[in-house]
C-alpha positions, -999 to 999 in steps of 0.1 A, spaced: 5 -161 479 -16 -176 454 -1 -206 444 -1 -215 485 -41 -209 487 -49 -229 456 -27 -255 474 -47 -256 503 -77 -258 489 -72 -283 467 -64 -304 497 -92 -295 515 -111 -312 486 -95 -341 482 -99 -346 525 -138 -336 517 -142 -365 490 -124 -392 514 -146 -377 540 -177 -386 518 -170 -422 506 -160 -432 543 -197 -418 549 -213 -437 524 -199 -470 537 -212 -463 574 -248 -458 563 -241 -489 543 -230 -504 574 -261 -487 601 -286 -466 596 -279 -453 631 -253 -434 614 -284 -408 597 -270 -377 620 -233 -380 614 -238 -384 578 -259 -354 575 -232 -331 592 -204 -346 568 -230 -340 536 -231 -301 548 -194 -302 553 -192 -312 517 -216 -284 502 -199 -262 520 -162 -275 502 -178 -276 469 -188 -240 472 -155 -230 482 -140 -254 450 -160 -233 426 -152 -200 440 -112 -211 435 -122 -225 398 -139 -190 390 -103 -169 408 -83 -194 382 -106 -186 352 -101 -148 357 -65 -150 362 -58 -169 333 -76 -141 314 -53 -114 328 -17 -114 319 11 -109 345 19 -74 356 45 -57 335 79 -54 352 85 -22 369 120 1 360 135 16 373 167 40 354 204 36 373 225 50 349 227 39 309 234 5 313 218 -3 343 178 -11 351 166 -27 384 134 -49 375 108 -61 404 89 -86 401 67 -110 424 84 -92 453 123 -97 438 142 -70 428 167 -82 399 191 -62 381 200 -61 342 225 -49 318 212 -34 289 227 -17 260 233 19 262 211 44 248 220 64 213 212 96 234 185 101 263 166 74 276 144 53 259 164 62 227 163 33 199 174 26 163 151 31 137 148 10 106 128 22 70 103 -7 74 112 -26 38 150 -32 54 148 -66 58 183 -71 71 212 -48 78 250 -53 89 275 -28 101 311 -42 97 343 -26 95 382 -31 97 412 -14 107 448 -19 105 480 -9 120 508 -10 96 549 -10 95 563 -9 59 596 -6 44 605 -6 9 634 -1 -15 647 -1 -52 677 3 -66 690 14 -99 705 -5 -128 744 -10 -132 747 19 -157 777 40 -152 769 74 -141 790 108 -130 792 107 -95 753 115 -87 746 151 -70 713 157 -46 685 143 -63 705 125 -91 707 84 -90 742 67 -92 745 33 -102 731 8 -80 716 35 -57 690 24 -32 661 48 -28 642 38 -1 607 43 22 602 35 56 565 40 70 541 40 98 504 37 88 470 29 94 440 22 74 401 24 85 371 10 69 336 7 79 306 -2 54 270 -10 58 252 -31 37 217 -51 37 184 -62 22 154 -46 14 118 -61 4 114 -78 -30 151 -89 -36 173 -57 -36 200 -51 -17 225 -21 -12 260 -12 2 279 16 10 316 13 27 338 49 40 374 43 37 410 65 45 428 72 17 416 91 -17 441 68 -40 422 36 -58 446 9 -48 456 20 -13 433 31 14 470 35 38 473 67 55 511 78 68 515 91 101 531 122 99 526 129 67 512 159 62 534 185 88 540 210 63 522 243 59 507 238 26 488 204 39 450 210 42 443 226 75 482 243 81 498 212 89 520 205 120 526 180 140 498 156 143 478 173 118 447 160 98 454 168 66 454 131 56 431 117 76 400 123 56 375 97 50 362 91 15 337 68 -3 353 31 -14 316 16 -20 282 29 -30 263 2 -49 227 -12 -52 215 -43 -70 186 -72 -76 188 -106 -67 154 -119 -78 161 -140 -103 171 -173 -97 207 -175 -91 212 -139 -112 226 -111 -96 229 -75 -109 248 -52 -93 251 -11 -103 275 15 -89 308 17 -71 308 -20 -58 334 -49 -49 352 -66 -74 331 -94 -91 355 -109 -108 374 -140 -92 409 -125 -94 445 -126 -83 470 -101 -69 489 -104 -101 464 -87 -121 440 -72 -98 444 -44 -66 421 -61 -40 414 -25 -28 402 -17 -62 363 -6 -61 354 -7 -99 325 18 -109 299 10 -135 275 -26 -139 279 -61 -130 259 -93 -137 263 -126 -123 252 -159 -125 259 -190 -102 241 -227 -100 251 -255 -81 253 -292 -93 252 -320 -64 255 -358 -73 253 -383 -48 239 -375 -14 201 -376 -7 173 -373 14 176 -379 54 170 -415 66 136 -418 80 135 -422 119 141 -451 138 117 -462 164 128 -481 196 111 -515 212 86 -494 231 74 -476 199 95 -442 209 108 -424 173 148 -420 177 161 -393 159 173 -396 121 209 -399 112 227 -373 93 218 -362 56 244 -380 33 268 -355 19 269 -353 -18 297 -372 -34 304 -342 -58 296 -308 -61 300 -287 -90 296 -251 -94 293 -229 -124 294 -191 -127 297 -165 -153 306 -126 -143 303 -100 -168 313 -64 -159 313 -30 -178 331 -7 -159 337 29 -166 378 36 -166 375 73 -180 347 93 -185 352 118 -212 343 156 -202 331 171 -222 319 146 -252 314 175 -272 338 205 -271 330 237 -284 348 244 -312 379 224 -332 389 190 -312 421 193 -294 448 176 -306 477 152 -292 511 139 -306 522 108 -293 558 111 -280 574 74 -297 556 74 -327 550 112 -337 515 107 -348 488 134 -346 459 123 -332 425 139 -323 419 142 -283 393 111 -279 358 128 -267 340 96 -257 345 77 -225 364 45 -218 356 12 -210 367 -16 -193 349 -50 -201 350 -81 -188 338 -117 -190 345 -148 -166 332 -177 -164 340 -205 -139 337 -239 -125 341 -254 -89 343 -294 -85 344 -304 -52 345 -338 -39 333 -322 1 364 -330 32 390 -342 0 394 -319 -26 384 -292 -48 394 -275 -82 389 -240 -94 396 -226 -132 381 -190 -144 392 -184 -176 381 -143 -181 387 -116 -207 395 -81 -207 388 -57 -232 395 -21 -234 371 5 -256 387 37 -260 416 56 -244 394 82 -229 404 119 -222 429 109 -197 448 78 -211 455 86 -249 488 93 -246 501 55 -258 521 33 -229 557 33 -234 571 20 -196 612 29 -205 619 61 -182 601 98 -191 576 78 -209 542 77 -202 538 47 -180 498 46 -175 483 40 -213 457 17 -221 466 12 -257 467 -20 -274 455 -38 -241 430 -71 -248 443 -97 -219 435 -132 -214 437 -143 -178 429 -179 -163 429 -175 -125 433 -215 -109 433 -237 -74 432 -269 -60 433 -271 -25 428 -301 0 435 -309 37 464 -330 52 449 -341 85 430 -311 95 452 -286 79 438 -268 45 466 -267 21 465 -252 -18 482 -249 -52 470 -215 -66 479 -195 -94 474 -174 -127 481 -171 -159 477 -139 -185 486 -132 -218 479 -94 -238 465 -105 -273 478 -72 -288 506 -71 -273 529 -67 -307 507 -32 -311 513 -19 -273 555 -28 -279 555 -9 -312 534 18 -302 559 22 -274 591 22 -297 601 -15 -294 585 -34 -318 606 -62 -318 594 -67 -279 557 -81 -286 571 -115 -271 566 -97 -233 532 -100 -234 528 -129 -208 527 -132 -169 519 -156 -145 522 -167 -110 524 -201 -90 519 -206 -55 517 -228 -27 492 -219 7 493 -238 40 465 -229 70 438 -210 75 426 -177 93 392 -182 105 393 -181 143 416 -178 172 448 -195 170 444 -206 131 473 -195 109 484 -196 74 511 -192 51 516 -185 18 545 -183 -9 544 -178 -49 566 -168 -75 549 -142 -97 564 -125 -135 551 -99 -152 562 -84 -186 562 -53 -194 531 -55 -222 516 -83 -204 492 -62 -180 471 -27 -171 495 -11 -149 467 10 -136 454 -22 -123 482 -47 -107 488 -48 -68 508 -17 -54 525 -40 -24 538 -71 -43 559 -52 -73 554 -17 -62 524 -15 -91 554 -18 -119 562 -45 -143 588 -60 -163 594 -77 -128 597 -111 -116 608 -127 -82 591 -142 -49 564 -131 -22 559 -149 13 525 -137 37 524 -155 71 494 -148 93 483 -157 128 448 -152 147 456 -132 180 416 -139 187 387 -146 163 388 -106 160 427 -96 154 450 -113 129 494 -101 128 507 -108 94 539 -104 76 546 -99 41 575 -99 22 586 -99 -13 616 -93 -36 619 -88 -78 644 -86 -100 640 -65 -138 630 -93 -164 643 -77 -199 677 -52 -193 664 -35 -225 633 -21 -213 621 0 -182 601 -10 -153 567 10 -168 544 15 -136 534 43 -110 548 31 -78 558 46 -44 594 38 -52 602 65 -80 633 45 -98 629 38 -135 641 15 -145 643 -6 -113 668 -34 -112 657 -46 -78 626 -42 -51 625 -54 -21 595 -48 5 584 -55 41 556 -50 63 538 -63 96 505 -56 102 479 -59 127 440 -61 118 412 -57 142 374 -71 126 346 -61 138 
């Protein structure tokens, strides 16, 4: 071994150079030492020589870099390594295919994640009919306070990719179950009959097809701007009393953030002990306040006209309330938005958000000029007449080490005295306001965190988009009001179990409950729902 030669030697030397000063004080002592000293100067010659010979052995190995590990294959995640006579044995992750297989990266990614979700879902949900006196109802026909009702067992799948690339752009794209834009649920045995894709059956696929939620790029380059293009996450700062959170929207986004910090500093400059030893620095002081403030602009496109230019005469529609004739519109639709926003927080005490946003709607498009009327065989998906304040809130702070919030929203439709008129009740433009008000307790971060939350939430009936409002809460209708609990617990930092529950009442007798739901009552009196999940992240 080497390390047990250059041991030796180096002993050997040091003996040598004791050897030679004990010499050097016998001649000192007698010249009739001469002999003896001569033999112990050729002993020394003859260990200096060897010294150099181990110095030049060093030199080279230091030039030479250690031999590469040997390895041998045992399977795909198995490799035995030897090395300086020891055999050791590693895990490694398997191949993509044969061995030796790797991932390869377009050089200018800079970053990428793969992430994904899925959850396991039991849901039940009910309505029942007003107390209107009916004939005794026949298949198919609702009596008075007549439940219809849905019991479900479903599961959802979604797994995105997103990352970086070189010079400040980034990308994302996100596969999803589920064709329908506020849902991405699919029902177990739904699809058993012949005429589902693929001839049905039990355990058929018909349903479970995969489909695009997110496909967006986007530049980050300016300071604190980002701009955003495609089918991409909401960036608006939203509630689930306006805003699906499984809604994708499709079209441009621009956003803006900065952060203000007062208080706080620079770190302390080191300490230095007695004996001249630097001690580390203590923490950086936390900021007394932080205040952030964002804007969020958005032009989305809600129906895209085909084709802007007919052949021939412009089709023509009649609205069903009013009578009026009305050219089909041959121009797309818009949906446009503007947010701004401010965050104070005083950091480990308390913090306050307010984004105060408005929508605005340009044009019916193809699809949604037949106006909103919301009372039953009307058209219940219009987009007429809709301008809408909203003013999304929150304060939260922590009691011990438990987070706890006030949250809540508030939205008003400016023309909503057009949308009730247009709909045939024009002495109705007072139901143009909804709001919500909540309280939340816990947390889901991390194994054994929980949280729960419980709000009240109203909704008029020409307060909102009903294209746009949660399908779970209300069943997606309005002209409801009434309560919502969610409890959640972390199983493990990966898998969360939640329950939800809500139940509404009809606001205003005179109207319907105008809304595409999975509960087909119109109007609805009541609504109750139900449902336990269990989410794996990974």
């Amino acid at each position: 071994m080497f390390t047990m030669r250059f041991i030796s030697r180096a002993a050997g030397a040091s003996l040598a150079a004791i050897a030679l000063l004990s010499a050097q004080q016998l001649l000192a002592q007698s010249s009739s030492e001469t002999a003896r000293l001569e033999k112990l100067e050729r002993a020394v010659e003859l260990l200096e020589k060897q010294n150099a010979e181990l110095q030049a052995e060093v030199n080279t190995l230091k030039k030479h870099a250690a031999p590469a590990p040997t390895v041998a294959s045992e399977g795909k995640t198995k490799t035995q390594i030897k090395y300086d006579g020891k055999t050791y044995v590693e895990k490694l992750a398997p191949g993509l295919g044969g061995s030796g297989d790797k991932w390869k990266l377009f050089p200018a990614i800079t970053e990428m994640e793969l992430y994904g979700d899925m959850r396991l879902r039991y849901e039940y949900r009910g309505g029942r009919t007003d107390d209107t006196p009916v004939a005794p109802p026949g298949p198919g026909v609702a009596g008075t306070h007549d439940w219809q009702e849905r019991e479900r067992e479903r599961y959802r799948l979604r797994l995105g990719l997103r990352g970086t690339l070189l010079d400040d752009w980034f990308f994302g794209v996100r596969l999803e179950t589920s064709a329908s834009a506020r849902s991405t649920n699919v029902t177990f045995g739904d699809d058993t009959s012949s005429s589902s894709p693929g001839g049905g059956g039990p355990f058929a696929k018909g349903s479970d097809v995969v489909y695009v939620g997110q496909a967006y790029g986007g530049y980050n380059g300016f300071p604190g701007i980002t701009l955003t293009a495609g089918r991409m996450p909401n960036p608006f700062v939203t509630t689930l009393m306006v805003w699906d959170p499984d809604i994708n929207p499709e079209g441009l986004a621009e956003q803006w953030k900065h952060t203000f910090t007062f208080g706080g500093g620079p770190p302390p400059p080191a300490d230095y002990s007695k004996d001249g030893k630097a001690v580390a620095a203590g923490p950086v002081p936390e900021p007394f306040l932080k205040l952030d403030l964002f804007a969020n602009f958005g032009q989305f496109v809600y129906d895209d006209s085909n084709p802007e230019n007919p052949i021939g005469a412009r089709p023509t529609t009649t609205q069903p309330i009013t009578g009026e004739t009305q050219l089909v519109p041959n121009h797309d639709a818009f949906l446009l938005g503007w947010q701004i926003g401010a965050k104070l927080e005083f950091p480990h005490i308390l913090y306050f958000q307010l984004t105060p946003t408005l929508y605005n709607y340009t044009g019916n498009g193809d699809t949604f000029n037949i106006h909103f009327s919301g009372d039953p065989d009307g058209n219940q998906t219009g987009i007429n007449s809709l301008l809408v304040f909203d003013m999304p809130a929150e304060i939260g702070w922590k009691v011990g080490k438990i987070p706890m919030r006030i949250f809540g929203d508030f939205a008003v439709n400016l023309e909503a005295d057009d949308r009730a008129e247009a709909a045939g009740h024009s002495g109705k433009g007072g139901d143009r306001y909804a709001y919500q008000i909540g309280l939340g307790i816990g947390q889901l971060k991390k194994k054994h965190d929980w949280e729960i939350d419980a709000w009240w939430q109203h909704q008029d009936q020409y307060a909102l988009d009903p294209n746009l409002v949660d399908t779970d809460v209300f069943d997606s209708k309005l002209n409801l009001q009434g309560v919502a609990v969610r409890v959640g617990y972390m199983l493990s930092d990966a898998v969360g179990f939640n329950l939800n529950w809500a139940y509404a009442w009809r606001i205003d007798d005179a109207l319907g409950t105008g809304g595409l739901g999975d509960i087909s009552i119109n109007p609805m009196d009541q609504y109750q729902i139900f449902q336990a999940d269990l989410n794996f992240k990974f």
